[in-house]
C-alpha atoms as a printed R data frame, in Angstrom:
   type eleno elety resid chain resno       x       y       z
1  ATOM     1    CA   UNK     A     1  10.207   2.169  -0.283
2  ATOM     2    CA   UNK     A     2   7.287   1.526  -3.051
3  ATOM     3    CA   UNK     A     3   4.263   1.980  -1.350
4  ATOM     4    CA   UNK     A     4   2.032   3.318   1.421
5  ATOM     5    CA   UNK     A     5  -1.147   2.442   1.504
6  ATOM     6    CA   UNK     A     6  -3.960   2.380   3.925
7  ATOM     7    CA   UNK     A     7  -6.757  -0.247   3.687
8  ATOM     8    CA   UNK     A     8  -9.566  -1.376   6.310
9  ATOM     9    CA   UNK     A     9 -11.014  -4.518   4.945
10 ATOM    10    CA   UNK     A    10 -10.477  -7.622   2.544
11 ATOM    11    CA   UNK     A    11  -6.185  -6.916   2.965
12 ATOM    12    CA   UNK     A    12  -5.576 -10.181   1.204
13 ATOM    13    CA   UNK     A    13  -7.451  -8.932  -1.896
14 ATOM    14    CA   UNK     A    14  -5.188  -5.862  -1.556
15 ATOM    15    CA   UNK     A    15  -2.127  -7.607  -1.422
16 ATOM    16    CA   UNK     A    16  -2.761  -9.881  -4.245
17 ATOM    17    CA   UNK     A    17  -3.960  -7.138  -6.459
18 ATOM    18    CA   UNK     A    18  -0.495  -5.044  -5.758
19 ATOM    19    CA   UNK     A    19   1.600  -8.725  -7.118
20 ATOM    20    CA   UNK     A    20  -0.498  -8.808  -9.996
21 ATOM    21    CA   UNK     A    21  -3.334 -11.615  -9.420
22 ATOM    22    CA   UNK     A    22  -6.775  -9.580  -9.364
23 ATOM    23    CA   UNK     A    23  -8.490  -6.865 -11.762
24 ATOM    24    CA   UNK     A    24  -5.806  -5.618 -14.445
25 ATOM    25    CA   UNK     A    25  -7.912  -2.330 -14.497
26 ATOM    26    CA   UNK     A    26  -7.068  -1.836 -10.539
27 ATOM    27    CA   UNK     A    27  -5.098   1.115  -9.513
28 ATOM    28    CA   UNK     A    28  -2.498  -1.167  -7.847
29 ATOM    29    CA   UNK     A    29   1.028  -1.945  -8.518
30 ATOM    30    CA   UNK     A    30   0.872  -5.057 -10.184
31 ATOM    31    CA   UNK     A    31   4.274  -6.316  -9.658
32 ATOM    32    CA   UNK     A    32   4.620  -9.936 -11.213
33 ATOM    33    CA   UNK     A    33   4.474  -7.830 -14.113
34 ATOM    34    CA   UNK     A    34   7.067  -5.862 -14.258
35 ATOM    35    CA   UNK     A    35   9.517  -6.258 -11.095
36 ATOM    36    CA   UNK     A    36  12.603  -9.039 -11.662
37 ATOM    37    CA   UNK     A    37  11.655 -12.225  -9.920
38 ATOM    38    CA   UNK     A    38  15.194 -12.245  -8.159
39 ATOM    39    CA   UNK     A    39  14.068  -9.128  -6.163
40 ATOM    40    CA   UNK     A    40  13.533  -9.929  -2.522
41 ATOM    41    CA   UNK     A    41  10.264  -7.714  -1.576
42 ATOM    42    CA   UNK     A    42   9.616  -7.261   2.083
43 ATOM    43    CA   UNK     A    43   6.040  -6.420   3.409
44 ATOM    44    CA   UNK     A    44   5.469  -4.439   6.742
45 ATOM    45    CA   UNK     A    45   1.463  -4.694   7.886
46 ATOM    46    CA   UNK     A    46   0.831  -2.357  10.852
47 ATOM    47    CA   UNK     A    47  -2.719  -2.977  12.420
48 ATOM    48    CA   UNK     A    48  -4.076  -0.214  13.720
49 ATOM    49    CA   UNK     A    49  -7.194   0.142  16.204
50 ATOM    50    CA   UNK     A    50  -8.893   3.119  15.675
51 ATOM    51    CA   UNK     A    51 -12.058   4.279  14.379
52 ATOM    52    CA   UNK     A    52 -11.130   7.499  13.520
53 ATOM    53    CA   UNK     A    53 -10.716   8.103  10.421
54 ATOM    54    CA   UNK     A    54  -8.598  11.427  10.402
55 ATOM    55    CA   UNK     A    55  -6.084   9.799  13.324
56 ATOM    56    CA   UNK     A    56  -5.630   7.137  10.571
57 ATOM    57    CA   UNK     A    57  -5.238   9.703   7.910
58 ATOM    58    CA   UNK     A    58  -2.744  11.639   9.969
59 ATOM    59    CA   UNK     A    59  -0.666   8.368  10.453
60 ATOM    60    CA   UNK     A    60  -0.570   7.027   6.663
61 ATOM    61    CA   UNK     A    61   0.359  10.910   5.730
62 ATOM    62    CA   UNK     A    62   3.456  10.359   8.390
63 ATOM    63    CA   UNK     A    63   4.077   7.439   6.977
64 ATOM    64    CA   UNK     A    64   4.390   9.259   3.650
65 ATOM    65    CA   UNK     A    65   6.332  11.882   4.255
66 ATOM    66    CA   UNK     A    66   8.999   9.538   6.121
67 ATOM    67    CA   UNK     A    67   9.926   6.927   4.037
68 ATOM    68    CA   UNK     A    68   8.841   8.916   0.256
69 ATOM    69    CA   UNK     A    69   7.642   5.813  -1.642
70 ATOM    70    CA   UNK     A    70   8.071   6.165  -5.114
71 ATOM    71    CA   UNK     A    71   4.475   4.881  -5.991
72 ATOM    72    CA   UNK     A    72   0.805   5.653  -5.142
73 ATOM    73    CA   UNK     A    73  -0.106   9.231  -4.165
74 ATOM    74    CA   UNK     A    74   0.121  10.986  -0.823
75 ATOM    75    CA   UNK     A    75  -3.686  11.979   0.442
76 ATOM    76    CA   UNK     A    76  -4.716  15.424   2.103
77 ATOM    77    CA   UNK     A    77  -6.500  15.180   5.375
C-alpha cells in the first residue's frame, strides 16, 4: 500500500497531482517521476456519504492503521 488519502472535492485534480501532472510544489506523490513505468498501480476510490466530518476521519484513520501505507501521514481526530 502507498497511500491513504481522504479528499471531498475536485478528485481528478487529486489523482493527477499524485502521477505527477499538476503543481510540482504539491504535497503529493508525484509518481511519473520516480516509480518504473512497468509497475502495474491499482487505484481503490471508496465514496462515502456522510457529512460528518469526524465519522470520515475515524474511517481514513482505519484505513491507516490497516493497510500501513508507506507514504503520506496518518491524521489525529
Amino acid at each position: 500500500m502507498l497511500y491513504v488519502g481522504l479528499k471531498q472535492h475536485k478528485l481528478k485534480i487529486r489523482i493527477k497531482q499524485h502521477f505527477g501532472y499538476g503543481p510540482s510544489k504539491s504535497l503529493a506523490l508525484h509518481l511519473s517521476h520516480w516509480i518504473p513505468k512497468e509497475i502495474k498501480l491499482k487505484i481503490s476510490i471508496y465514496q462515502i456519504d456522510s457529512e460528518n466530518a469526524e465519522y470520515i476521519s475515524f474511517l481514513e484513520q482505519g484505513f491507516w492503521d490497516s493497510l500501513k501505507p508507506m507514504f503520506g501521514r496518518r491524521k489525529e481526530v
